[in-house]
N, C-alpha and C positions, 0 to 999 in steps of 0.2 A: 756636436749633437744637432741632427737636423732638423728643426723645430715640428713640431705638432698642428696636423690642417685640420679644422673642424670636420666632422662629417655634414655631407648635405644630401645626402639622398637616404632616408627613413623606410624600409620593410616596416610595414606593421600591419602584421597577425590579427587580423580583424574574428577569426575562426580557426580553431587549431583543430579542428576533424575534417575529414575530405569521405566524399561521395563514392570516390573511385578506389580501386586496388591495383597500381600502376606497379608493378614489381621492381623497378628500379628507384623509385622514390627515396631521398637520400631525409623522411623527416619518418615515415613512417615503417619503412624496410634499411634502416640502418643500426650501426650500432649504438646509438645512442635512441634511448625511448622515453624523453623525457617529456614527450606531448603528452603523456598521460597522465600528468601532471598537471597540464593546463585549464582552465576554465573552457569551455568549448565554445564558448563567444567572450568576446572583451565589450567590456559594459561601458554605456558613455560616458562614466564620471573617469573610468580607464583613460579613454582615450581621450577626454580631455585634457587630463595629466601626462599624457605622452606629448601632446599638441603642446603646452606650456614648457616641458622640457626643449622638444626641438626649438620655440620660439626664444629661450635662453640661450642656447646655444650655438647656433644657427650665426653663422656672417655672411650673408649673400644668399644666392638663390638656392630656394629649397625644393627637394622632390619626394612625395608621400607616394608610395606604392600600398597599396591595399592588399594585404596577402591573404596565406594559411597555411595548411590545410587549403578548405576551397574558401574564398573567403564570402559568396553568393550562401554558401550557408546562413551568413547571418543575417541574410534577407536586402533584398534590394532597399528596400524603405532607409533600413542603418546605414547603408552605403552612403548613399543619399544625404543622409541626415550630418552622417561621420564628415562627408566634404565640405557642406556650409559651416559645418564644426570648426573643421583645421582652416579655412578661410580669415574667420572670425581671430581663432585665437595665434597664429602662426602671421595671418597676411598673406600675400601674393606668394601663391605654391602650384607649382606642378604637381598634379594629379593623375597617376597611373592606378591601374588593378591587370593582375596576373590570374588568370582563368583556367581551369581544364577544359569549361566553355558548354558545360553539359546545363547548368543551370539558366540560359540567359533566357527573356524572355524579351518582348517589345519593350513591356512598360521598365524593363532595366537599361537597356536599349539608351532609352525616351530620357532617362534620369540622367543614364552619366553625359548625353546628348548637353541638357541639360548644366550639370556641374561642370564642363569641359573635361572629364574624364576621357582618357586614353585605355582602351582595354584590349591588352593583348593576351592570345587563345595559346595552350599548348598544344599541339597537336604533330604527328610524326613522319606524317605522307596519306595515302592512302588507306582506305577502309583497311586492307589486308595488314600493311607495314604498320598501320597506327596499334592496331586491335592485336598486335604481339604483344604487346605490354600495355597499354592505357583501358583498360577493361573496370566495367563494374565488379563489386565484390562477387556477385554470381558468376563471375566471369563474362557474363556477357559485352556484346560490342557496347562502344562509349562515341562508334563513329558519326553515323548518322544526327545525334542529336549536337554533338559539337559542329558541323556541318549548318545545322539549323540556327545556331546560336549566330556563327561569324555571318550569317545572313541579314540576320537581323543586327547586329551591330554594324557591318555596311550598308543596310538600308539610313542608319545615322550617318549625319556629316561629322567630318574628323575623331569619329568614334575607335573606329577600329586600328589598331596602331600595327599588328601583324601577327605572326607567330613564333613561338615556340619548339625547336622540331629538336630532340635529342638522339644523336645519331646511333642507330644501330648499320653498324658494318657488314650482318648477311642479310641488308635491302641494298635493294638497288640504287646507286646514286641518282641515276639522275631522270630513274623513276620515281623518286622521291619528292624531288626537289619540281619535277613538271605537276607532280599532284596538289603540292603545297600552290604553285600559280594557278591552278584553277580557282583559288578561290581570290586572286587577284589581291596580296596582301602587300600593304606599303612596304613590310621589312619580314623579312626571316632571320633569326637568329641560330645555329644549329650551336647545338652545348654538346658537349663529352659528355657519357658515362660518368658519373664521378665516383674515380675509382682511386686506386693508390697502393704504394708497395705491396701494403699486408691484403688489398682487396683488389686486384689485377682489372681489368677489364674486361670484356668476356671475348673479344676480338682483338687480344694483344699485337701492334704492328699493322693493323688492317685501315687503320681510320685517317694516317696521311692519302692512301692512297685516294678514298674512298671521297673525301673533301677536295685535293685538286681536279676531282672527277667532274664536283658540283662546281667546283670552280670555273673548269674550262667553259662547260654549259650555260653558265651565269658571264662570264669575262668575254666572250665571245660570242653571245647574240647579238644580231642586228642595233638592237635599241634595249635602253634599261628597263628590266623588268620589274625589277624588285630590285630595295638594299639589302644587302648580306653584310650585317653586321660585322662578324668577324673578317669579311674577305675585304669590305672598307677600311676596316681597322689596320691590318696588315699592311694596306696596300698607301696608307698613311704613313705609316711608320715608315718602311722602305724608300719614302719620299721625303724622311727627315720632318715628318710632323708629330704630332704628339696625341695622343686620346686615351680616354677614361675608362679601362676596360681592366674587368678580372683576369679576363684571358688572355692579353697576350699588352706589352708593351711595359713600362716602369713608372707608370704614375701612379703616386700615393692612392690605394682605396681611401674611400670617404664615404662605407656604408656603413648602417647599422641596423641593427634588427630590435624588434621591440615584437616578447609575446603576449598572448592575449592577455596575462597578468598584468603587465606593464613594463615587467624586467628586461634589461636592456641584453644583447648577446651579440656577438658577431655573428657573421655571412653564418648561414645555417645550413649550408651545404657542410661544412667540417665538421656537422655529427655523424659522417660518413667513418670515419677517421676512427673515433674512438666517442665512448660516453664521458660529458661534460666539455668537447673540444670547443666548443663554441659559446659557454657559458663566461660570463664576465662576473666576476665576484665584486660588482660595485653598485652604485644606484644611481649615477650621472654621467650623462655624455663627455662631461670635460674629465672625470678621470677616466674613461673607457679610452681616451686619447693616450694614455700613459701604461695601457697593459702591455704586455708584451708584445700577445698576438697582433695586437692592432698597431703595436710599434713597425714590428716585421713586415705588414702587409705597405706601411708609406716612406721605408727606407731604399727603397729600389734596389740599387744593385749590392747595396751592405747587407741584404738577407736572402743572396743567393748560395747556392751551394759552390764548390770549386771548380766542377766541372762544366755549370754553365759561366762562370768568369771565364772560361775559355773556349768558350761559343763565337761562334764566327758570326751569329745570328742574335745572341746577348740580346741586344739593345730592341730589337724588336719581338723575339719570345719572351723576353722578361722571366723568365723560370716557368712560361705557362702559369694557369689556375694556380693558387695557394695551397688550395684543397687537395689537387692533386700530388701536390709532394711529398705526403706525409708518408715516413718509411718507420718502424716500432723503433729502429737501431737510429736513427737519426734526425729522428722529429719531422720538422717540416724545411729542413736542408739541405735537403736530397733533390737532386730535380723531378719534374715534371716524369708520371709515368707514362707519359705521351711524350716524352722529347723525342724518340724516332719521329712519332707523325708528325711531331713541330716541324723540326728539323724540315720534312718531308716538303709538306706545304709551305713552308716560308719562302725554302729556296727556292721552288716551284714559283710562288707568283713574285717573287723578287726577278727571276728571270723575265717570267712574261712582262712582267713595269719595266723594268731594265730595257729591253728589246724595242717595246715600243716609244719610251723615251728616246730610245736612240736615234729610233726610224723616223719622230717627226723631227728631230734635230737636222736630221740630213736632208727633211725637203724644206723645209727653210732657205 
């Protein structure tokens, strides 16, 4: 049995309602609706008790993400207040907050400046490409003002940490990906759709190609522009190294989510899946170490399906996202309903690493 790693990185739900109507959103347009349920801010004697949990539990370095919904809902001042909070009762913690970015203003700016807050913006490319899905309830555009936000959070030093970009397959790649640099962001992240058997993607087969696309554009400038998370991550792995990622490689997750009630859940992306996929029927982080789900996600290759055991790519797709393998007939044992695009892009920049290791070997 392969022992149990504490969690060290804390989602918490600061705000369980969002400003926006992003249609793809896996908390508010999925199958599980259980934010409604939620208090629509979590209250400090909350999170106080969230902070004393993580500080029990916790063996080494800790990182507090600030969520939601949006979590600027609940006012920059609580922000603020919540980090000299978890400082206090936690100690030395990395501090992140996750944005739609529509809310920011200077004096938020000035705070997480302030607390050493890290805030990263989602955002999808372009006015056009963004404003197909990240829209206000009226539908209107959400561009412009998240534009203004990430401004103002690079007018802060070490504020701005990057973006957010979830890939839709009929934009343009690498119109996309040149829109996201204008705004000059240390990291981009691109996320999948999170989709799965019973809930397909809406670009089935489109999205390997559409990422070696961003790939090549990113792999082959002159000078580095930006990190691309995932294409780092990859490009790690193929090198025989190891990193901490959902999506792609085989090391134990060590997340947990806490909503605005206080109640602990997994990744909250798997209420995509079905209603209650991500609830934990317990009230402590060290037995949340012992469910199932959270068994599954840090036994590596003992909670793959058969057919990635016989992946030539295994050890570096890791079965893909968790989220994504859930099938009604199979649970979450199934692979990845992106293994084509895995597959796609793995081999893709396995080749290009491959090629160029080999070429500076030879002028040696």
């Amino acid at each position: 049995m392969i022992p149990a790693i504490p969690f060290n990185e804390f989602v918490v739900k600061v705000a369980s309602r969002c400003n926006l109507a992003c249609d793809y959103c896996y908390v508010y347009e999925a199958a599980d609706q259980s934010w409604r349920d939620q208090p629509r801010v979590m209250t400090d004697e909350t999170f106080a008790r969230v902070c004393a949990a993580i500080a029990a539990h916790a063996d080494g370095p800790v990182s507090l993400v600030f969520h939601g919904g949006e979590p600027l809902l609940a006012g920059a001042a609580t922000i603020e207040r919540f980090a000299a909070l978890a400082r206090d009762i936690i100690g030395p913690v990395t501090l992140r907050l996750q944005t739609n970015g529509t809310l920011i203003t200077a004096g938020f700016a000035a705070a997480c400046a302030r607390q050493g807050i890290r805030v990263a913006v989602s955002l999808d490319g372009g006015s056009a490409a963004n404003d197909k899905h990240r829209v206000r309830p009226d539908g209107g555009s959400s561009f412009s003002r998240v534009r203004d936000g990430v401004a103002l959070l690079a007018a802060e030093r070490d504020v701005f940490a990057g973006f957010l970009c979830v890939v839709d397959a009929s934009n343009d790649p690498v119109e996309t990906y040149e829109a996201l640099l204008e705004h000059r962001p240390p990291a981009v992240d691109f996320l999948l759709p999170h989709a799965n058997w019973a809930a397909p993607p809406p670009h089935p087969g489109a999205y390997g190609d559409w990422l070696v696309a961003v790939f090549e554009r990113w792999y082959r400038a002159p000078t580095r522009e930006t990190r691309v998370r995932l294409f780092d991550d990859i490009v790690t792995l193929v090198l025989g190294g190891s990193v901490a990622s959902e999506t792609v490689g085989l090391a134990p997750v060590r997340v947990a989510v806490f909503e605005t009630d206080g109640s602990i859940e997994q990744v909250d992306a798997l209420k995509t899946a079905y209603p209650g996929a991500a609830a934990l029927p317990i009230a402590s982080l060290d037995a949340a170490l012992r469910e199932p789900g959270i068994v599954a996600r840090q036994i590596g290759v003992s909670a793959l399906a058969d057919e990635c055991l016989r992946c030539p790519v295994r050890d570096v797709c890791g079965g893909g996202n968790y989220v994504h393998r859930y099938d009604p007939a199979r649970g979450f044992r199934a692979p990845s309903v992106y293994c084509a695009d895995l597959l796609r892009l793995i081999t893709h920049i396995a080749a290009a690493v491959r090629a160029d290791v080999s070429r500076l070997s030879r002028a040696r």
